[in-house]
C-alpha positions in Angstrom: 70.5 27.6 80.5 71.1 26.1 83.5 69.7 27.0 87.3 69.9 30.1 88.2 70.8 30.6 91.9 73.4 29.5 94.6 74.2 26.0 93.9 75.3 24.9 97.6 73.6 26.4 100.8 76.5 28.6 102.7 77.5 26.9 106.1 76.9 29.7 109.0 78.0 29.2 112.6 78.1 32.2 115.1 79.5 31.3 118.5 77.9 32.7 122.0 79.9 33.8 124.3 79.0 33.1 127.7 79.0 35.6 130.8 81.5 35.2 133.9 80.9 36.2 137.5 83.4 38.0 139.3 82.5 38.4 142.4 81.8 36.4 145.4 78.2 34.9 146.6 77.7 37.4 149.7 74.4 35.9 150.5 71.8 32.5 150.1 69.6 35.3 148.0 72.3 35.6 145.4 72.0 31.7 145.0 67.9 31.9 145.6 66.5 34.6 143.3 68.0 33.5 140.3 66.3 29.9 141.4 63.2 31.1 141.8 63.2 33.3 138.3 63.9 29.8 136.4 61.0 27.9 138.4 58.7 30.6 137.4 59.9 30.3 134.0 59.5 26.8 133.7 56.3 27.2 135.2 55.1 29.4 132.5 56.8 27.4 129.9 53.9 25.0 130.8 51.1 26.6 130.1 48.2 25.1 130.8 45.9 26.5 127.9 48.9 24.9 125.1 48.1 21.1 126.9 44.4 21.5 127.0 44.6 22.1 123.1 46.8 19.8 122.4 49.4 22.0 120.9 52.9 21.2 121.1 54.9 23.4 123.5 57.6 24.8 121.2 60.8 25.2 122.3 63.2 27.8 121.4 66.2 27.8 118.8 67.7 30.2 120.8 71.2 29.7 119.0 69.5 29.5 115.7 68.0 32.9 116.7 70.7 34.5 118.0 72.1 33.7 114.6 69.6 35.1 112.8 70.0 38.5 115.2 73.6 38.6 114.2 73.0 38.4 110.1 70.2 40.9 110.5 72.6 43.3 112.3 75.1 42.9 110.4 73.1 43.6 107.2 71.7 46.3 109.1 74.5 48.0 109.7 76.0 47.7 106.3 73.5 49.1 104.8 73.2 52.3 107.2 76.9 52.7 106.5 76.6 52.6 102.8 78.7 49.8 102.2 78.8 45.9 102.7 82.1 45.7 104.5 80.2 43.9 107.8 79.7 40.7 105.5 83.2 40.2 104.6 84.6 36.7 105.9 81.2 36.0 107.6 80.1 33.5 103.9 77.9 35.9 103.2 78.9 38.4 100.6 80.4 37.3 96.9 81.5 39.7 94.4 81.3 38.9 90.4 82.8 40.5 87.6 81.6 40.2 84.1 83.1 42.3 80.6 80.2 42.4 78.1 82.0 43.1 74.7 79.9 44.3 72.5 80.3 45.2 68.8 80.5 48.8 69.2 82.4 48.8 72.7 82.7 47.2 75.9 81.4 47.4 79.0 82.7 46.3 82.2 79.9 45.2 85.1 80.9 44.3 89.0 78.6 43.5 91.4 78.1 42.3 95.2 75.8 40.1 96.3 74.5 39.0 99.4 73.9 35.4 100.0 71.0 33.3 101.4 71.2 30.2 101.0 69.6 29.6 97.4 69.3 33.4 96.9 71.0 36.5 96.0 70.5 39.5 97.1 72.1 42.3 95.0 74.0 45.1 97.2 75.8 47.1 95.1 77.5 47.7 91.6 79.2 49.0 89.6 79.8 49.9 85.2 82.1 51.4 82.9 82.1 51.6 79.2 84.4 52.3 76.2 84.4 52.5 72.8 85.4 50.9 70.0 84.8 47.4 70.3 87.1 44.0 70.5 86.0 43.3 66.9 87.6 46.6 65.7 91.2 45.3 67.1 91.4 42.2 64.8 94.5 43.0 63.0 96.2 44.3 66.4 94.4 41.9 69.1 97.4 42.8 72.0 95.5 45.6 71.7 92.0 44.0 72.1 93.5 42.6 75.1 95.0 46.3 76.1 91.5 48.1 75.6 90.1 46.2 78.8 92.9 47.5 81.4 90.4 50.8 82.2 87.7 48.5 82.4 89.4 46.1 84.9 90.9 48.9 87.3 87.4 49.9 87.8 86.5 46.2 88.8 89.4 46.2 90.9 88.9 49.2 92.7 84.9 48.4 93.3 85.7 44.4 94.6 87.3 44.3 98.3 91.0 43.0 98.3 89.9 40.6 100.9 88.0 38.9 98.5 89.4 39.4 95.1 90.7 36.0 95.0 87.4 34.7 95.0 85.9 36.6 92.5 85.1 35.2 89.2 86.1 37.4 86.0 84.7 36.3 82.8 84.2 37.8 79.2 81.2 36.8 76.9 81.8 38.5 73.2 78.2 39.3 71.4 77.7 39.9 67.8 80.3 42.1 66.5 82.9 39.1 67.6 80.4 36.4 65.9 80.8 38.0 62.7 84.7 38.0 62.3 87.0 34.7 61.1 87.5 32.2 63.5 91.1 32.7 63.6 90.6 36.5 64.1 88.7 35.7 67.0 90.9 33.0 68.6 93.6 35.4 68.7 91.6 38.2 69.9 90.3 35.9 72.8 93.7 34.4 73.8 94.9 38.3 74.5 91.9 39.1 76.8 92.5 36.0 78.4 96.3 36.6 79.5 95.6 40.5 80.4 92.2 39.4 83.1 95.0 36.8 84.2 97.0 40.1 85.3 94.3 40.8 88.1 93.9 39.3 91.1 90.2 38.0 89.8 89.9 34.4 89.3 89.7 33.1 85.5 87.8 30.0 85.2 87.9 27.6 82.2 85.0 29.2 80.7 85.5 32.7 81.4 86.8 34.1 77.8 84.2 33.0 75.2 81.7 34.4 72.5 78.4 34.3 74.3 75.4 32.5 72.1 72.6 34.8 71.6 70.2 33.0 73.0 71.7 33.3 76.3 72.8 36.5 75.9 68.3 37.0 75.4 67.9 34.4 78.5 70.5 36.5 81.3 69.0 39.5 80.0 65.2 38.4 80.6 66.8 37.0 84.0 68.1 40.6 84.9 64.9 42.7 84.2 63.0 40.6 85.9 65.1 40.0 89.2 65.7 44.1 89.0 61.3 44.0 88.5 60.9 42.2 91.4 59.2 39.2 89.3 61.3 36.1 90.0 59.1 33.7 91.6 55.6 35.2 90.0 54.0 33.5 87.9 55.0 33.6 83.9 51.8 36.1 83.1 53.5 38.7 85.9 56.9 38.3 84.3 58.1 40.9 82.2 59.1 40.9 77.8 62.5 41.6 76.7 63.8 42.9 73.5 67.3 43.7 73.3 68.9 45.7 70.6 72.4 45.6 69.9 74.6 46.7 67.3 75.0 43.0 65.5 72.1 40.8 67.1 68.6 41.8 68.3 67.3 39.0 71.0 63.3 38.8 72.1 62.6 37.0 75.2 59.7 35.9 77.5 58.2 33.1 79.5 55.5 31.0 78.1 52.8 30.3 79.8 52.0 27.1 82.0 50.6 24.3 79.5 51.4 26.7 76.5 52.4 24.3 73.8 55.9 24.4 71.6 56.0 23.1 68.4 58.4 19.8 69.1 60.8 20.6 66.1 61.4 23.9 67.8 61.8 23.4 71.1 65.4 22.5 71.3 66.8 26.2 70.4 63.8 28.4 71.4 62.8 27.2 74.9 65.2 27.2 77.6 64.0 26.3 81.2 65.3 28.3 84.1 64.0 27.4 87.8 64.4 30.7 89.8 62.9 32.0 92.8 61.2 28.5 93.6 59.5 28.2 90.1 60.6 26.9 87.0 60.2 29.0 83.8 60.1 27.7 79.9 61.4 31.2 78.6 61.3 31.3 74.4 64.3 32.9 73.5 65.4 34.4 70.4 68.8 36.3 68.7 68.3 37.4 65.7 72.0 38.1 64.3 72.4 40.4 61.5 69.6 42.2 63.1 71.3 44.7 65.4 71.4 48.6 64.8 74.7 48.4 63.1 74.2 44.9 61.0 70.8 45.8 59.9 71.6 49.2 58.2 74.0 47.3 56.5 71.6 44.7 54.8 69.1 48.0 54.2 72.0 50.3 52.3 73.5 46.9 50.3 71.1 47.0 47.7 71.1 50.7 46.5 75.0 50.7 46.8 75.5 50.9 43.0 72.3 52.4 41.7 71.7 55.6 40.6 68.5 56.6 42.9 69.4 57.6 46.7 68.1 55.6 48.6 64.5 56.4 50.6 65.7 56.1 53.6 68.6 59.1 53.8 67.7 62.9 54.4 68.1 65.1 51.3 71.4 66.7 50.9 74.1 64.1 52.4 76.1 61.8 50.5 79.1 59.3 51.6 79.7 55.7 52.8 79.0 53.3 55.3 81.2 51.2 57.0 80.5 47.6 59.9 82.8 44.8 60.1 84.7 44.6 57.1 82.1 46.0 54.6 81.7 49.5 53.3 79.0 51.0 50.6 78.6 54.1 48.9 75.3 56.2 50.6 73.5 59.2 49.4 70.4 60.6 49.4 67.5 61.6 46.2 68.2 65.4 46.6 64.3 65.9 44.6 62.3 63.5 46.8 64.7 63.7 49.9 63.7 60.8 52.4 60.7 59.0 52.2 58.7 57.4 55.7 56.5 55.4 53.1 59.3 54.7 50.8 62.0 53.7 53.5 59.3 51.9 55.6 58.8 49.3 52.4 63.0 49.0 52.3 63.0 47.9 56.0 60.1 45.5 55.7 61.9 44.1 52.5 65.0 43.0 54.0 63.7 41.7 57.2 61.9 38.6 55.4 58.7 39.1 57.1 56.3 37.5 55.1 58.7 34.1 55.1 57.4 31.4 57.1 58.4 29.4 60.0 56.6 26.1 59.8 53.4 27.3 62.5 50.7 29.4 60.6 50.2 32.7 62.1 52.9 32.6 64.8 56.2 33.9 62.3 57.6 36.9 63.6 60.4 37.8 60.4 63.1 36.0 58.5 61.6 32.9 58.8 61.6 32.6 63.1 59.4 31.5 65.3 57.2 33.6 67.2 57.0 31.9 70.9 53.1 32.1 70.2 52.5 35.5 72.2 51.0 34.4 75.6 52.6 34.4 78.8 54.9 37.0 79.9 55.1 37.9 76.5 52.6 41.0 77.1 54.5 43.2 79.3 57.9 44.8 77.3 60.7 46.1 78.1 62.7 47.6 75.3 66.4 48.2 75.8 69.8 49.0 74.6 69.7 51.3 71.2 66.1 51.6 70.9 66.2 53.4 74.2 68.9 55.9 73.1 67.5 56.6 69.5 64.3 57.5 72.0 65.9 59.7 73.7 68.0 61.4 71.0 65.0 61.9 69.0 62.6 63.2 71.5 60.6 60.6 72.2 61.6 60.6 75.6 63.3 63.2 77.8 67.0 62.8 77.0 67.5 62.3 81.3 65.0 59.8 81.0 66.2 56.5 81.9 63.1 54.5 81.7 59.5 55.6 80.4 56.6 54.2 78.7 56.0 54.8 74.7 53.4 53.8 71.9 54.2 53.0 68.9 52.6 56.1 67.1 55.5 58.2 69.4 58.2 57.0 66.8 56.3 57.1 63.4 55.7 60.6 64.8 59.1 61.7 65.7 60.4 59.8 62.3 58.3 62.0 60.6 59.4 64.8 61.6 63.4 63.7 61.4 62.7 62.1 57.7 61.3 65.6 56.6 64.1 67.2 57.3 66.9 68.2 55.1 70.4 66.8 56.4 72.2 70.5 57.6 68.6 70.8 59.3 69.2 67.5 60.9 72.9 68.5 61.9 71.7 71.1 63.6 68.5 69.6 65.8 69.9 65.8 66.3 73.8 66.5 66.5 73.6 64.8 69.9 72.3 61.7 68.1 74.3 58.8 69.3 77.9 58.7 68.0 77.3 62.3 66.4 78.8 61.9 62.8 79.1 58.1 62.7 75.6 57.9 63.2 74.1 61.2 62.1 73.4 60.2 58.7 71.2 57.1 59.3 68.7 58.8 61.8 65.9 58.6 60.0 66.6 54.7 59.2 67.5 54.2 62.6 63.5 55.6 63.9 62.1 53.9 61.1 63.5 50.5 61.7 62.7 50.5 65.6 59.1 51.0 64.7 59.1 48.4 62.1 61.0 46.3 64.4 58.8 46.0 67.1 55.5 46.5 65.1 56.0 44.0 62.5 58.7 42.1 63.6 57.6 41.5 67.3 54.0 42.3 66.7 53.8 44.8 69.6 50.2 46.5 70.1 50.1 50.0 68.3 46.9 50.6 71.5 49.4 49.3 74.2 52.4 50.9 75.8 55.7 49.3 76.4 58.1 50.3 78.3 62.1 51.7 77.4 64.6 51.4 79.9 68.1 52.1 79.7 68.3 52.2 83.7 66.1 50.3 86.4 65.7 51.6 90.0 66.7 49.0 92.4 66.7 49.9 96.0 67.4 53.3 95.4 69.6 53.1 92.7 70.0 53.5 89.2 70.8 50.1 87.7 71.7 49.7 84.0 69.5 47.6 81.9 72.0 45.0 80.6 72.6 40.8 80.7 75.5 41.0 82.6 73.6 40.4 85.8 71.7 37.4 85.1 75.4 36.0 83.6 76.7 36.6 87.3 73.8 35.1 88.6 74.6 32.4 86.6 78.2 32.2 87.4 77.5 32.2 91.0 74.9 29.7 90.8 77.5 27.2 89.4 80.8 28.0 91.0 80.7 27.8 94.8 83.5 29.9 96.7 85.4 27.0 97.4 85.5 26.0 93.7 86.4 29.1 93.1 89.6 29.7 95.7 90.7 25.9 94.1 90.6 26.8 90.6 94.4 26.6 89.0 
């Protein structure tokens, strides 16, 4: 990934206006007091106990100060008026607007920043989601392209006209794009691309793509730390991400300083990031196939033409499941009904976790490397669907947008959901997520994000983690997503001027 921050210092001048005198000298004291005040300050100015020490007499910046005075005021005053209007035209203020499309839906983030020299300052945002997602369009992609126009207006409407024109929109697909045909998603790209060329946002070359997973785990990592407060602490005070999506599930965290990398996997686990006057070696990791969505996928496939229902369903239901282009039949054993023990083996099965990865004892599953624990790997923050099956299930309040959770708090609630015949769970968990798309895989769903981060990350069953779906930033709620550290990012590389030249 490359540096995160502004990459040119913003020019500032402010001008001072000098004062006239309009009226005549009507006597030798109007010329002599003001004479006498400057003697006295010059005779101040050289005071004797500065020369007996030797210290320098320091004289003042005044325009320098008077600069800073302005900024501050201005800032001030923007934020006691509950907007950022005051930095508009003064090269301090840049908007960005980024579309994270998702598997399952897209989701539209714009925010405003204020800039100082190498940093950002984040003043406001805004988000807006919607459901389904560009992958579901790929025999129609106009209208993948069409889908985004509720998304943009709410961009458009958030981002000052003034400076529209210098605002960089960009797309980054995730999994659910990752897993289609190539020419599927080239057409499905080319029709986003001409709709976000309809706004007055600027589309730069690299603006419309499908996002790697790693980065997608790096700009996340760089989000929940700058909303933490973390950037520029060292690695051990930096916070653990884990990130579950519907197709891909990403881990990230720095390592610690010295902490060695096995050479032959350094290349596509390591990324080094130099933020807030440090430079971080963050191990980063997308597992695809791994998400919500993909995984139950791989855990229905095998029972999809046996007789047996499989351990994982609540007694009573029966039908199919559909992601991507796949479907398989589902249904539950109406003696047994669903099994924690029973679905728990299924889950561990399919996520390969006794494969290796070439470094004894640091695997996590399916054959990855770890990052070797360490670092900023001890502090988590959980996000994305773990957070609302949390919340959906009781683990959590349902209003809660972030709280700390064991382990044993999902093995206990999964208990509880897996005992539980399906018209039970219909009527305790119809909230659950997408309602009757999701319903029927609740008990998988629990089960998996306790295997997940148990066995697959090795999180502490003795140590909390943290879920967040929403961070508190100066007062606000913030969501929890990687859109931030991709605008970061943007910014970072694209001054304004590059931006206002860009054909």
């Amino acid at each position: 990934m490359r540096r995160v921050g502004a990459k040119a210092k913003q020019n500032r001048s402010v001008g001072l206006m000098k004062g006239n005198s309009g009226g005549k000298k009507k006597s030798y004291l109007a010329v002599l007091i003001p004479c006498v005040v400057i003697f006295f300050i010059f005779l101040l100015s050289q005071r004797p106990s500065e020369q007996k020490t030797g210290a320098p007499v320091r004289h003042h910046n005044f325009v320098k100060e008077r600069e800073q005075a302005v900024l501050a005021d201005t800032r001030e005053r923007a934020i006691a008026r509950g907007t950022e209007e005051g930095l508009i035209g003064k090269g301090k203020y840049r908007c960005a607007v980024v579309i994270d499309a998702g598997s399952t839906g897209s989701r539209i983030h714009a925010f405003k920043f204020e800039v100082e020299g190498e940093e950002l300052t984040l003043l406001d945002s805004t988000f807006k989601a919607i459901e389904p997602g560009l992958s579901s369009f790929n025999e129609d992609p106009a209208q993948a392209g069409l889908s985004l126009v509720p998304l943009l207006d709410e961009a458009k409407a958030f981002v000052p006209a003034e400076i529209a024109g210098e605002t960089t929109v960009e797309l980054r697909a995730t999994a659910g794009l990752r897993m289609l045909d190539p020419s599927e998603v080239q057409s499905i790209l080319q029709e986003v691309h001409t709709v976000l060329q309809s706004y007055p946002f600027k589309v730069l070359d690299d603006a419309v793509s499908v996002m790697d997973g790693a980065d997608e785990g790096v700009f996340m990592w760089v989000t929940s730390n700058y909303y933490l407060g973390n950037i520029g602490k060292p690695a051990e005070e930096t916070a653990s991400v884990i990130d579950l999506g519907g197709g891909s599930v990403q881990r990230a965290f720095a390592l610690g300083e010295g902490q060695q990398v096995p050479a032959t996997l350094e290349e596509d686990s390591v990324r080094t990031i130099a933020a807030g006057g440090r430079r971080y070696k963050v191990y980063v990791h997308s597992y695809l196939g791994y998400g919500l969505k993909a995984a139950r996928m791989s855990f229905l496939k095998p029972y999809d033409s046996v007789e047996e229902g499989h351990p994982c369903m609540t007694r009573g239901y029966e039908g199919r499941y559909h992601y991507v282009d796949e479907n398989v039949s589902v249904k539950s054993d109406d003696e047994v009904g669903a099994s924690v023990e029973g679905c728990v083996a299924a889950i561990e099965w399919e996520m390969n976790l006794e494969e290796g990865c070439g470094v004894e004892g640091q695997c996590s599953f399916d054959g990855v490397w770890s990052g070797g624990g360490g670092g900023g790997s001890e502090h988590n923050y959980v996000s994305s669907y773990i957070v609302d099956i949390a919340r959906d299930v009781g683990v959590i309040p349902r209003e809660s947008t972030m709280s700390d959770v064991a382990l044993g708090d999902f093995m206990k609630a999964a208990e509880k959901v897996c005992a539980s015949d399906y018209s039970q769970v219909e009527q305790a968990y119809g909230h659950y997520l997408n309602n009757d798309t999701d319903l029927p895989f609740i008990c998988m769903d629990v089960l998996y994000a306790y295997v997940l981060l148990k066995s697959g990350f090795k999180l502490s069953p003795d140590r909390e983690f943290t879920v967040v779906k929403q961070f508190d930033y100066k007062g606000k709620k913030v969501e929890a997503a990687w859109s931030l550290g991709a605008a970061i990012n943007t910014i970072g590389k694209h001054s304004v001027g590059e931006v206002i030249d860009h054909e």
